[in-house]
Rosetta silent file (secondary structure, phi, psi, omega in degrees, C-alpha in Angstrom):
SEQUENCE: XXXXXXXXXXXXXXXXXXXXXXXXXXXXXXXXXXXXXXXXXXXXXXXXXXXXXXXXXXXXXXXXXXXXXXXXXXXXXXXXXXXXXXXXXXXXXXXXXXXXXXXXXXXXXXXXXXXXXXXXXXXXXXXXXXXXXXXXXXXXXXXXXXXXXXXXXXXXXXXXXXXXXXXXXXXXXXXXXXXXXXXXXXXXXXXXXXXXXXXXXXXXXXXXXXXXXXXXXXXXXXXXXXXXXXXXXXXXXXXXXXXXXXXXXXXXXXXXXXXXXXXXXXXXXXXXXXXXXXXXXXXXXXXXXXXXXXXX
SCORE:     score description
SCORE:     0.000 S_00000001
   1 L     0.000  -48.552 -152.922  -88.625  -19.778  -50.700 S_00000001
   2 L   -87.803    4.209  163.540  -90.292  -18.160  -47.618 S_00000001
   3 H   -53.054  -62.324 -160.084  -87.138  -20.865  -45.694 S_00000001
   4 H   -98.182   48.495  144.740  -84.365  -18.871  -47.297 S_00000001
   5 H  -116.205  -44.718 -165.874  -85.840  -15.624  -46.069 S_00000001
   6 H   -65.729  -18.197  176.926  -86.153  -16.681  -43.103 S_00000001
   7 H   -77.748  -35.831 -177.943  -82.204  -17.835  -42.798 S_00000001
   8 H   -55.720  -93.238 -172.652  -81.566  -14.071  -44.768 S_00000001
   9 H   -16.781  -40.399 -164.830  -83.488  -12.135  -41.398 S_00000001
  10 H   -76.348  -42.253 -117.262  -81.628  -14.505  -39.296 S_00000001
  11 H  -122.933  -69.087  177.238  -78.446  -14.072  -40.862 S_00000001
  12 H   -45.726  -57.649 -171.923  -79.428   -9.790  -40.923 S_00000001
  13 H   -78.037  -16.994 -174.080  -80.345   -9.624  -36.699 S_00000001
  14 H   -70.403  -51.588  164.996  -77.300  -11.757  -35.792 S_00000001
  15 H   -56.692   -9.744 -115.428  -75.106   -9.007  -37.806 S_00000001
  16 H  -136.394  -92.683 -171.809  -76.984   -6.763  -36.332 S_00000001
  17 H   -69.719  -25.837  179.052  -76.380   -7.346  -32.577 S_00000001
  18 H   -58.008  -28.628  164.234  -72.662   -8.286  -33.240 S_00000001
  19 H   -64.261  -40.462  177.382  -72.446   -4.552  -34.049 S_00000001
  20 H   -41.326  -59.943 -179.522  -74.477   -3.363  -31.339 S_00000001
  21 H   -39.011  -70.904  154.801  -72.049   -5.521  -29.141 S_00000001
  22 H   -20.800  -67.381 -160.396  -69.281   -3.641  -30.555 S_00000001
  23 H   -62.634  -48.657 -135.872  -70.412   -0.445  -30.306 S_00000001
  24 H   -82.957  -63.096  151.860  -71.758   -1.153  -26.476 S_00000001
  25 H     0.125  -78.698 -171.326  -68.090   -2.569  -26.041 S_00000001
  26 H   -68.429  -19.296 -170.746  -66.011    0.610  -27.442 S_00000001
  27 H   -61.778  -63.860 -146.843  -68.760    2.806  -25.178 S_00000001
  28 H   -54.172  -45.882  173.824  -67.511    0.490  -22.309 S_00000001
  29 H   -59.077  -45.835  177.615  -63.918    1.210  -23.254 S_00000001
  30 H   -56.340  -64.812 -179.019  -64.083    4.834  -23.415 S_00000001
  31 H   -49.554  -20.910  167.487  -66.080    5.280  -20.156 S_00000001
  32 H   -76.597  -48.351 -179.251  -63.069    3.323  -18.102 S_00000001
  33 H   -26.266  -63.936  171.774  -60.604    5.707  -19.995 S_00000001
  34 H   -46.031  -31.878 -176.689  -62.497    8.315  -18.993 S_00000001
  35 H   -71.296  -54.734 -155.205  -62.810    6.609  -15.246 S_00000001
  36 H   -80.443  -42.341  179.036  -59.241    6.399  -15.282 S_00000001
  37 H   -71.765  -36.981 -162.245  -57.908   10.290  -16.554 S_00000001
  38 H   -95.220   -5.956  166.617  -60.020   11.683  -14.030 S_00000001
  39 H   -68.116  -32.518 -168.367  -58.924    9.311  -11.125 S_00000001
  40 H   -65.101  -28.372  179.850  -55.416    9.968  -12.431 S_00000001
  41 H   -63.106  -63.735 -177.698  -56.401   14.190  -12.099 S_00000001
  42 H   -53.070  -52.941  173.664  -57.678   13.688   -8.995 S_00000001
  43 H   -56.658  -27.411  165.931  -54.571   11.674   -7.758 S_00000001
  44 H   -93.806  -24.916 -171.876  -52.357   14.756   -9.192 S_00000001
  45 H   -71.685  -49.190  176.723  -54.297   17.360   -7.877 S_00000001
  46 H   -65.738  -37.768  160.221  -54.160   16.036   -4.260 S_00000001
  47 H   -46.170  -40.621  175.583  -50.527   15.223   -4.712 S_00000001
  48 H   -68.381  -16.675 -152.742  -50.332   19.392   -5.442 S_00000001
  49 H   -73.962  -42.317  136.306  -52.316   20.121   -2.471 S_00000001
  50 H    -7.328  -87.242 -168.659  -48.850   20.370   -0.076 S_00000001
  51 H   -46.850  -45.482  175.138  -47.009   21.897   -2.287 S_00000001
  52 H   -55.069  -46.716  173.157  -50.325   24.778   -2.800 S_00000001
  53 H   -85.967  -16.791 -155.909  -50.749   25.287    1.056 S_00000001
  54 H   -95.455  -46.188 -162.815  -47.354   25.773    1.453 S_00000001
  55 H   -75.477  -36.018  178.223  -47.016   28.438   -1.422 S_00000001
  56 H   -85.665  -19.765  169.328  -50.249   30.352    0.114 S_00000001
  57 H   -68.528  -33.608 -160.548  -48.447   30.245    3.986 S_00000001
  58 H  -105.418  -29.659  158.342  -45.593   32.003    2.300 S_00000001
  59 H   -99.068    7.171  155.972  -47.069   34.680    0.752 S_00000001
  60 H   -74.870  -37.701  162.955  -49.282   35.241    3.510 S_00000001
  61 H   -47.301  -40.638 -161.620  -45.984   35.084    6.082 S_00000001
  62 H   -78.620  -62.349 -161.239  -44.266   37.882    3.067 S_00000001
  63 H   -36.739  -61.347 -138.548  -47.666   40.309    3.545 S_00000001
  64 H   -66.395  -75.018  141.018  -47.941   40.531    7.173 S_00000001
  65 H    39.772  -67.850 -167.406  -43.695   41.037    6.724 S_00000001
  66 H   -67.496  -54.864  176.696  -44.411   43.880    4.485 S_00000001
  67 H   -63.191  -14.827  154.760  -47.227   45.368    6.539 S_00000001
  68 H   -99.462  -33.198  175.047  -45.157   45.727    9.481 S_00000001
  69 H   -54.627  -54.594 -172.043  -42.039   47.228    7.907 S_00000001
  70 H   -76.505  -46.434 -159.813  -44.529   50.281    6.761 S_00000001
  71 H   -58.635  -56.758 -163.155  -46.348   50.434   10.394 S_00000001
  72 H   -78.697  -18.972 -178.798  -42.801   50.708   11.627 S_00000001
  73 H   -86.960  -13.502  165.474  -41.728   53.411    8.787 S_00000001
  74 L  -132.998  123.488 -159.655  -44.859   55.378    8.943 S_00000001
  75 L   -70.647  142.185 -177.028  -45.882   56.646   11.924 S_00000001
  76 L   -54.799  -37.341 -167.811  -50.451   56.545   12.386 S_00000001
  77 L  -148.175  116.330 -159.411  -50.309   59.928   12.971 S_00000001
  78 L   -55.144  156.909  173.251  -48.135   62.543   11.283 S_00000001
  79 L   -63.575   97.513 -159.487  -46.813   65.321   13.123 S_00000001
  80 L   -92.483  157.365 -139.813  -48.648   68.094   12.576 S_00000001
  81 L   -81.466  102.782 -171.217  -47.104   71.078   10.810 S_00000001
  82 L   -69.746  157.201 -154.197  -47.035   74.326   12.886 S_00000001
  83 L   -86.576  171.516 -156.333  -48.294   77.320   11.549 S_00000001
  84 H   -79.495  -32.839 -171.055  -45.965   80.723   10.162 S_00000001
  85 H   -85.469  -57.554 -162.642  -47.175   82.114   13.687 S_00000001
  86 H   -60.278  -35.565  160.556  -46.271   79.642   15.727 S_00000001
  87 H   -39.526  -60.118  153.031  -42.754   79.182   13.734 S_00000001
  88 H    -6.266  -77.481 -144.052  -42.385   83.210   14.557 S_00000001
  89 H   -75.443  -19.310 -157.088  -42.974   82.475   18.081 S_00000001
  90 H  -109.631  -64.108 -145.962  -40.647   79.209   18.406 S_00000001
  91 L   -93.738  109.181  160.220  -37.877   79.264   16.083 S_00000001
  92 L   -68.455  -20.101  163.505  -35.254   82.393   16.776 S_00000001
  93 H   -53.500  -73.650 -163.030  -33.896   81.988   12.791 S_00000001
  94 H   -40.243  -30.025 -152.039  -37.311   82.359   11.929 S_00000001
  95 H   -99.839  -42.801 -169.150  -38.043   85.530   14.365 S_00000001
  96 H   -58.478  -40.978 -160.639  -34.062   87.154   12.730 S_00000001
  97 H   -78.031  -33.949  169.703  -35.266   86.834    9.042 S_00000001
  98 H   -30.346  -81.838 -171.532  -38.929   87.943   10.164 S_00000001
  99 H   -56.635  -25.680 -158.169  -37.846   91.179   11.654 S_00000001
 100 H   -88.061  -44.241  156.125  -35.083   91.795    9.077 S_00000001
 101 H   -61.358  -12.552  170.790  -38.272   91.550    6.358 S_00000001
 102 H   -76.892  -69.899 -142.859  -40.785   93.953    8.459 S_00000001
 103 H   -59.673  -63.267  160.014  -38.143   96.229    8.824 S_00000001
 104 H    -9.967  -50.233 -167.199  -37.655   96.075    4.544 S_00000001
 105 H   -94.289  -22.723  173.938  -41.122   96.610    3.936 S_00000001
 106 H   -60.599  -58.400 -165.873  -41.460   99.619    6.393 S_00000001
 107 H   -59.853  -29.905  152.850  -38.924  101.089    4.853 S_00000001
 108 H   -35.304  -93.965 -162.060  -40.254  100.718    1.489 S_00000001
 109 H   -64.230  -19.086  167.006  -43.337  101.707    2.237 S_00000001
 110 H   -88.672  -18.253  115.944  -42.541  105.118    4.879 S_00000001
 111 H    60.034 -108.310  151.957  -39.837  106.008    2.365 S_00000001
 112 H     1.456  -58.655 -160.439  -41.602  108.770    1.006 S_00000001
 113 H   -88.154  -67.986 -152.211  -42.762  110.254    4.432 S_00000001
 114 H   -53.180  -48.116  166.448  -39.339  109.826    6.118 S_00000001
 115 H   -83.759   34.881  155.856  -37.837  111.780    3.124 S_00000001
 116 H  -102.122  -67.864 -141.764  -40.622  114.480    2.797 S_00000001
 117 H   -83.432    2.459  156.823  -40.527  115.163    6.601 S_00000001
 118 L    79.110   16.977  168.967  -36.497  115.067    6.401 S_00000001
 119 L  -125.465  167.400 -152.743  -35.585  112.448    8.860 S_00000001
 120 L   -29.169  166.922  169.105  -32.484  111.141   10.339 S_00000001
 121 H   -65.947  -38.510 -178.313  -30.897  107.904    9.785 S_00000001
 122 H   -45.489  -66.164 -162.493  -31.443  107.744   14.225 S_00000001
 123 H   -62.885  -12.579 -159.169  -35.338  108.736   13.644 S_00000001
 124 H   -89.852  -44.086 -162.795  -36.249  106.245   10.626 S_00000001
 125 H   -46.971  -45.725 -174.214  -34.195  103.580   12.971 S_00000001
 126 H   -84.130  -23.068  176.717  -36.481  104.293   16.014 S_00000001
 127 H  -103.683   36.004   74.397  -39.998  104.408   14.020 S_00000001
 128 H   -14.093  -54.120 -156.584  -39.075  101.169   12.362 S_00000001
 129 H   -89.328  -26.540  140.746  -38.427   99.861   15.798 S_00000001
 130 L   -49.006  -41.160 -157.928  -41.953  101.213   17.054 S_00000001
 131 H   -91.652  -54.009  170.910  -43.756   99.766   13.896 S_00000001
 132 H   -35.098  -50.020  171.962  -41.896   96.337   14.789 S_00000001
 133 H   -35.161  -72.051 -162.273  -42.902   96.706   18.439 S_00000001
 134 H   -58.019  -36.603 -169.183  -46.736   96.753   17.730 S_00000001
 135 H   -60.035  -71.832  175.345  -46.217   93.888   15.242 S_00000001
 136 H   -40.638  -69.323 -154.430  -44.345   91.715   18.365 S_00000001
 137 H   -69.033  -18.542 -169.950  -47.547   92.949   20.745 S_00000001
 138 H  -120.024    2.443  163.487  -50.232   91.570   18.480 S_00000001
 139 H   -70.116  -63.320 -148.653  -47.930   88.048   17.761 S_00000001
 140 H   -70.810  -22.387 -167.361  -47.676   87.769   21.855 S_00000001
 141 H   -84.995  -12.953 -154.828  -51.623   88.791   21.754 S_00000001
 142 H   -96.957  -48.393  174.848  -52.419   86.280   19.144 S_00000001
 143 H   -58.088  -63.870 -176.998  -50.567   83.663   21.205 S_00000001
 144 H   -61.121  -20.401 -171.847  -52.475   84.196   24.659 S_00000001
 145 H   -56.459  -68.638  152.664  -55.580   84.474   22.423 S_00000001
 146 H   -26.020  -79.652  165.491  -54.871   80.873   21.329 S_00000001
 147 H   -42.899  -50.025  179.706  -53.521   79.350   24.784 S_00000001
 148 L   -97.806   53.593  136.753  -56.830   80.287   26.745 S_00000001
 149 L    56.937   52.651 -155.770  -58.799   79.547   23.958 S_00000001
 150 L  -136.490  106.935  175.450  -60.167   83.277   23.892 S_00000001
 151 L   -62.608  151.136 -152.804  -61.769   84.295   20.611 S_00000001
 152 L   -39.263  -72.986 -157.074  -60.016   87.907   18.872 S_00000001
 153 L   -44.471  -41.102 -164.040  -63.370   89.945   20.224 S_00000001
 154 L   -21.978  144.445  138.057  -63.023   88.050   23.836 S_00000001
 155 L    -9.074  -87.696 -178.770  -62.913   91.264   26.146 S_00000001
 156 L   -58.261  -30.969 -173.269  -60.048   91.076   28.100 S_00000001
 157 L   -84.147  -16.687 -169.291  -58.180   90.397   24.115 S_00000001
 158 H   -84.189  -58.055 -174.994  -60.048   93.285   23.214 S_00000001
 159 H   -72.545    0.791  157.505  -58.408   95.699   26.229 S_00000001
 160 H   -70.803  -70.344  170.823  -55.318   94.630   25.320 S_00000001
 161 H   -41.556  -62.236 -164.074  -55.314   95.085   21.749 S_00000001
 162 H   -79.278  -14.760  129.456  -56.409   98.984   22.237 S_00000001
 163 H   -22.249  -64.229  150.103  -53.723   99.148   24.883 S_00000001
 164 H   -19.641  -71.404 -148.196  -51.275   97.820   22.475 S_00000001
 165 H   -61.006  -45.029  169.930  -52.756  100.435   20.103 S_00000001
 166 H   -51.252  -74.193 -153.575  -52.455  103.657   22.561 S_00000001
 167 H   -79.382    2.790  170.409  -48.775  103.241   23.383 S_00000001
 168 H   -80.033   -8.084  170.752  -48.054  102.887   20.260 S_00000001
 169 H   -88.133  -37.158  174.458  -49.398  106.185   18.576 S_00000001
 170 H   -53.714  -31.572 -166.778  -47.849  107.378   21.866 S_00000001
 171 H   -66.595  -47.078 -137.711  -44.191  106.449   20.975 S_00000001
 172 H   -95.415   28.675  171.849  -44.683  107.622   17.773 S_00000001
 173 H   -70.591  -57.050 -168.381  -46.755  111.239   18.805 S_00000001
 174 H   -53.235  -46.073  172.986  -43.399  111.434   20.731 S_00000001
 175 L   -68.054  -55.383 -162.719  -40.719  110.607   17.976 S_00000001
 176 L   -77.575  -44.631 -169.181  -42.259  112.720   15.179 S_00000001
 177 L   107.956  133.166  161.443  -43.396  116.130   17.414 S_00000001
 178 H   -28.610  -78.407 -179.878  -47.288  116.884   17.197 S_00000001
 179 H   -36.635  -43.205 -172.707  -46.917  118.402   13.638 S_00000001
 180 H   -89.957  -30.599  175.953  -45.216  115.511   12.169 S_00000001
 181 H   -58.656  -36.077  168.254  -47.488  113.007   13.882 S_00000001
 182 H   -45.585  -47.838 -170.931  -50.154  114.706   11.620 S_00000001
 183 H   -86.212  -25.793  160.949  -48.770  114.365    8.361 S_00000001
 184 H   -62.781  -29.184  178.994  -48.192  110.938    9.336 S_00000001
 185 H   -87.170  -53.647  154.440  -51.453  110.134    9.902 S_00000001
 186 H   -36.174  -67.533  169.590  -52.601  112.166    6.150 S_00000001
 187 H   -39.977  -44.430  166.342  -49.981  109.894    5.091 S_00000001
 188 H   -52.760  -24.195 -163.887  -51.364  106.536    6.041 S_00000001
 189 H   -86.162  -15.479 -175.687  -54.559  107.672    4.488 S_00000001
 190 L  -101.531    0.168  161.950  -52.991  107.916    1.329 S_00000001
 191 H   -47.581  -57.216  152.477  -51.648  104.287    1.063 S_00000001
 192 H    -8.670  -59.850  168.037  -54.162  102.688   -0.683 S_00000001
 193 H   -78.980  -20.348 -174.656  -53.591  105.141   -3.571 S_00000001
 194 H   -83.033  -33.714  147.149  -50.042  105.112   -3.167 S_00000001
 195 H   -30.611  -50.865  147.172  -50.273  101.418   -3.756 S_00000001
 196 H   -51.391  -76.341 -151.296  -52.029  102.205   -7.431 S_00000001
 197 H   -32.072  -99.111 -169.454  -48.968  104.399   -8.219 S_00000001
 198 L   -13.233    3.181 -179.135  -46.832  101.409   -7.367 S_00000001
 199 L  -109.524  -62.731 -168.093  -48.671   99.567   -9.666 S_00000001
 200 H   -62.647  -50.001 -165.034  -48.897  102.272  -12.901 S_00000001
 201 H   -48.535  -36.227  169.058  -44.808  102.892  -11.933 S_00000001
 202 H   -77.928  -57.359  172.672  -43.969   99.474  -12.428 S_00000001
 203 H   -76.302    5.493  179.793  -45.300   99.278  -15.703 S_00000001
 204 H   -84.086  -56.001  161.487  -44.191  102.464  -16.367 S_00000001
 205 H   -63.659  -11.915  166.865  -40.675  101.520  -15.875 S_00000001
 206 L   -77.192  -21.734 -150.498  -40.518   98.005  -18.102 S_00000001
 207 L   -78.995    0.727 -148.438  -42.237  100.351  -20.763 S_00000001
 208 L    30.782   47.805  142.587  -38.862  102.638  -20.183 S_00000001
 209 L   -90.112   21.136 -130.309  -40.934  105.472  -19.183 S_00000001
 210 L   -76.251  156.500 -173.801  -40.230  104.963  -15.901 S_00000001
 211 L   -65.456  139.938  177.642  -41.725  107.675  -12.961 S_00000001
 212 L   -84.810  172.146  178.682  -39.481  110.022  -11.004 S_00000001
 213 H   -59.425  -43.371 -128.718  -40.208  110.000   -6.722 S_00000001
 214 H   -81.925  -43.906 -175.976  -41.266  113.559   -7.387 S_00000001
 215 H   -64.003  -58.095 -162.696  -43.988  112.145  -10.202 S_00000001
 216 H   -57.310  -44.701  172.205  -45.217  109.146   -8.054 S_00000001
 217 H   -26.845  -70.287 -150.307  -45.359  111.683   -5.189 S_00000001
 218 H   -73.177  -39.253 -170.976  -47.471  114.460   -6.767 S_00000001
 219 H   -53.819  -51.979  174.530  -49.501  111.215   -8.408 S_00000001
 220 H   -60.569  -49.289  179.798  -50.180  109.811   -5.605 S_00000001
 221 H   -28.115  -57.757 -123.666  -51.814  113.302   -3.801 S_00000001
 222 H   -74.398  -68.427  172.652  -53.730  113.709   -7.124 S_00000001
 223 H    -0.470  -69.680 -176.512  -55.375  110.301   -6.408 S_00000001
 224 H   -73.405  -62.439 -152.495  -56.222  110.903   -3.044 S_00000001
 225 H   -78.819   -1.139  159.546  -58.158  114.354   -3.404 S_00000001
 226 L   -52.938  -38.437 -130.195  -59.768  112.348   -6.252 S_00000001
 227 L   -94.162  123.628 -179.440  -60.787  110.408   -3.645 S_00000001
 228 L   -81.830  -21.695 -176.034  -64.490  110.754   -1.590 S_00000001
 229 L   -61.786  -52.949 -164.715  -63.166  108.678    1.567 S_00000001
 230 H   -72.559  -34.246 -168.516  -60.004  110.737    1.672 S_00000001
 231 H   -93.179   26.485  160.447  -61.715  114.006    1.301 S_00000001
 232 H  -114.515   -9.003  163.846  -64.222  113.142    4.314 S_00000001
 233 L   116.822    8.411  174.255  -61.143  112.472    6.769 S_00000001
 234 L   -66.003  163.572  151.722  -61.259  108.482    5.784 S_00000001
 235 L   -85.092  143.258  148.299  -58.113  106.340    4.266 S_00000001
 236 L   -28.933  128.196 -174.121  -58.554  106.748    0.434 S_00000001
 237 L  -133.382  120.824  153.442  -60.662  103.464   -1.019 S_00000001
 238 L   -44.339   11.922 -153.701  -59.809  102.330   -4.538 S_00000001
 239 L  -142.170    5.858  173.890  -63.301  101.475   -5.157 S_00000001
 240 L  -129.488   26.593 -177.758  -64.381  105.509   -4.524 S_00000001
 241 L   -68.792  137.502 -104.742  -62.286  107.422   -6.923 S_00000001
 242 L  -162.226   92.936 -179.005  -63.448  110.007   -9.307 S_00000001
 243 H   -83.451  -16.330 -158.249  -61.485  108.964  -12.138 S_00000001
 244 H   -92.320  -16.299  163.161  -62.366  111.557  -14.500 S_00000001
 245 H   -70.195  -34.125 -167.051  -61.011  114.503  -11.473 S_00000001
 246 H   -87.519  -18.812  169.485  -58.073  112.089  -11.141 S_00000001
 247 H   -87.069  -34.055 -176.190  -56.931  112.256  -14.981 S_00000001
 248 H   -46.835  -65.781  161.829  -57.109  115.556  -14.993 S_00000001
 249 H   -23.288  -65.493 -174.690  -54.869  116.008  -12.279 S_00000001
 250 H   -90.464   10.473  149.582  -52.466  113.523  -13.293 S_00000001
 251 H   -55.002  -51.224  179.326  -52.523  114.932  -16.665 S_00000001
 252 L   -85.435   25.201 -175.666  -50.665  117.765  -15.517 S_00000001
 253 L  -115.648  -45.632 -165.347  -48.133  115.711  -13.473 S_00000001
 254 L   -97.335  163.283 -166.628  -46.935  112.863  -15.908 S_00000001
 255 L   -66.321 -176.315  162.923  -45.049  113.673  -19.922 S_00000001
 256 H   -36.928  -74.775 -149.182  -47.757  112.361  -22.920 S_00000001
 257 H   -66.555   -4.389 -168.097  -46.120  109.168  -22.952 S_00000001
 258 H   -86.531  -30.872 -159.473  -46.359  108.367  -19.550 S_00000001
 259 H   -88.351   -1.540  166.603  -50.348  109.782  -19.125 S_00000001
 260 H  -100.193  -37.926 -176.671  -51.466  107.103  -22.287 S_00000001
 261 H   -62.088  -12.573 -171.957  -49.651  104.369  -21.003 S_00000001
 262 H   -87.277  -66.658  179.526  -51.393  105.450  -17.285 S_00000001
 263 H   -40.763  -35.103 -141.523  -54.634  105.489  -19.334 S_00000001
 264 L  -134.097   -1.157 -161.261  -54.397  102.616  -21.597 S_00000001
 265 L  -155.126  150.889 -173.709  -52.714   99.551  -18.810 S_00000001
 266 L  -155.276   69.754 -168.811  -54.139   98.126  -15.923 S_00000001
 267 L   -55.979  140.647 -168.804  -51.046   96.730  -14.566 S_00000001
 268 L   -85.813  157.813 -153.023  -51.936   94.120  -12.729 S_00000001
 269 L    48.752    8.969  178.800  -51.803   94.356   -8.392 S_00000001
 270 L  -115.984 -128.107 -159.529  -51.590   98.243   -9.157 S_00000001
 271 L   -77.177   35.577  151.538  -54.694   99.971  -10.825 S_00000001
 272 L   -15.277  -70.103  176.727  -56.751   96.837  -10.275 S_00000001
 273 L   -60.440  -32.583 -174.304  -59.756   99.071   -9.547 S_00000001
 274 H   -22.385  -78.693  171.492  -59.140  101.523  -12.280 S_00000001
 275 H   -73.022   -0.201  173.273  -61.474  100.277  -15.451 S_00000001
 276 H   -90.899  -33.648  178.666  -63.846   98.620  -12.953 S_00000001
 277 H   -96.882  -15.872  159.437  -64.617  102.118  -11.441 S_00000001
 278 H   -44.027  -74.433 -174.976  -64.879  103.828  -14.684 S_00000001
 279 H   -28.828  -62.861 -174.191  -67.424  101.277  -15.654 S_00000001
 280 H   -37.746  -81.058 -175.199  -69.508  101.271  -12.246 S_00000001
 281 H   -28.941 -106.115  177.097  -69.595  105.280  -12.540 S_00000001
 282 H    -4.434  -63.533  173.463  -70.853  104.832  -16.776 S_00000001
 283 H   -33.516  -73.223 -172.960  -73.117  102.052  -14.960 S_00000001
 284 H   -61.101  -33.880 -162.842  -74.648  104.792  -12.554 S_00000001
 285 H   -78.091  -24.989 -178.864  -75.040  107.616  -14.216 S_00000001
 286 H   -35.073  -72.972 -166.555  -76.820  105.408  -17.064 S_00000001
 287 H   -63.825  -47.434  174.545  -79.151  104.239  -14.630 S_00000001
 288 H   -36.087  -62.648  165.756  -79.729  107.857  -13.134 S_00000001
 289 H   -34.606  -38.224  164.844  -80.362  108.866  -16.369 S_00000001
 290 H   -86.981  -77.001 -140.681  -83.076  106.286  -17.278 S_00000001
 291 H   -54.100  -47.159  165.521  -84.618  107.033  -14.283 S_00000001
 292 H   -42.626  -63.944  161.292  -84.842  110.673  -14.845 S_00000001
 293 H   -43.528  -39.883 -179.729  -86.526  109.749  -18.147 S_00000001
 294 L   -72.326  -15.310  153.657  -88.913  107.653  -16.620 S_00000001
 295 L   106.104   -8.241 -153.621  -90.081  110.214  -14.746 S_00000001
 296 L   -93.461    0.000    0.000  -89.009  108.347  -11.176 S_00000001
């Protein structure tokens, strides 16, 4: 009995390691496989390694390639763009269309004067041609200012400037006659306000209401003697107007329909200041008004 256990055990470890043997076998087998794919990897990968440098030379050779075609199409450092004055000063198109647009806007804006004070086609030509002058005198002053480096206030830029400024009130003392030089100068004072009109006028005309010269005229006056600057010998300052003397006024100048739409619009680059200087004024007297109460 305990014989044929001992051939069963014997018989059990013998099966026993022939599997082990097996197994340790297929291990053996795998691990050359394995030995073998990655020699074979290695062996393609170095075969690529040619081909890989070659492909990285050639797009480094395309960059620099690219990178000089823009260095030659864009220059390091652009040209820089001269200024409206220096165009003026350089360019003779530039100086015809210039002058041809001063002269526009003079007329526009002395308009008024040259037909209140009645004069010629000769006389408008020659104070246009004055007003132009002074313009040309503070371009050429603006220019030496610039070349020597000589800030506006410099001195010598200074004595220039008020030079400038003398013969020019001279020419035009000369052209107009004392008396006319006057009303010229009361005119100037009244631009500012004449600038509101030009504002209410414009919306007065999309509204087809639009203002006669005679209206804008009288409108404009009304404005000015609203006005605390103008009636201390000043130019007329939107920001010091008496609006509630100034409706009055221009009550009796413009129809109904003209004096709600003047009332009621705040056309924009025209009577900018308008509802901002009500308010301030409402603002002040408020506080006067507290203050009083209080006793201060």
């Amino acid at each position: 009995m305990n014989r044929n256990y001992v051939l069963i055990a014997a018989c059990g470890l013998a099966a026993g390691a022939g599997v082990l043997a097996w197994q340790l076998a297929r291990a053996n087998d795998e691990l050359d496989a394995a030995i073998a794919a990655a020699r074979e990897r290695r062996t393609t990968a170095e075969a690529r390694q040619p081909a890989l440098r070659a492909e990285r030379e050639a797009a480094d050779h395309a960059r620099a390639a690219v990178a000089a075609q823009l260095a030659v199409k864009a220059p390091p450092h652009p040209a820089p763009v001269p200024s409206p004055a220096e165009l003026l000063q350089k360019d003779p198109k530039v100086q015809v269309l210039w002058l041809a647009a001063r002269r526009a806007t003079n007329a526009a804006t002395y308009g008024p004067f040259f037909r209140a004070l009645g004069l010629t086609d000769e006389q408008v030509r020659r104070f246009q041609d004055i007003a132009l002058k002074r313009e040309e005198d503070e371009l050429d002053l603006s220019a030496i200012a610039k070349t020597q480096q000589l800030a506006a206030s410099d001195p010598s830029i200074a004595g220039m400037r008020e030079q400038a400024d003398a013969q020019f009130a001279a020419a035009r003392r000369e052209l107009l006659g004392p008396d006319g030089y006057g009303k010229l100068q009361d005119f100037e004072r009244t631009l500012p306000m004449r600038d509101l009109v030009g504002g209410i006028a414009g919306t007065a005309a999309l509204a087809g209401i639009p203002l006669t010269p005679a209206q804008a005229d009288a409108m404009t006056q009304a404005l000015a003697n609203a006005n605390l600057s103008y009636r201390t010998g000043a130019t007329a300052s939107p920001t010091r107007v008496d609006w509630a003397a100034a409706d009055r006024a221009v009550q009796a100048i413009l129809t109904p329909a003209q004096f709600t739409l003047y009332q009621s619009v705040e056309p924009e680059g025209g009577m900018g200041r308008r509802f901002g200087g009500i308010m301030s004024d409402a603002i002040e007297k408020a506080e006067k008004a507290d203050a009083v109460a209080a006793g201060h």
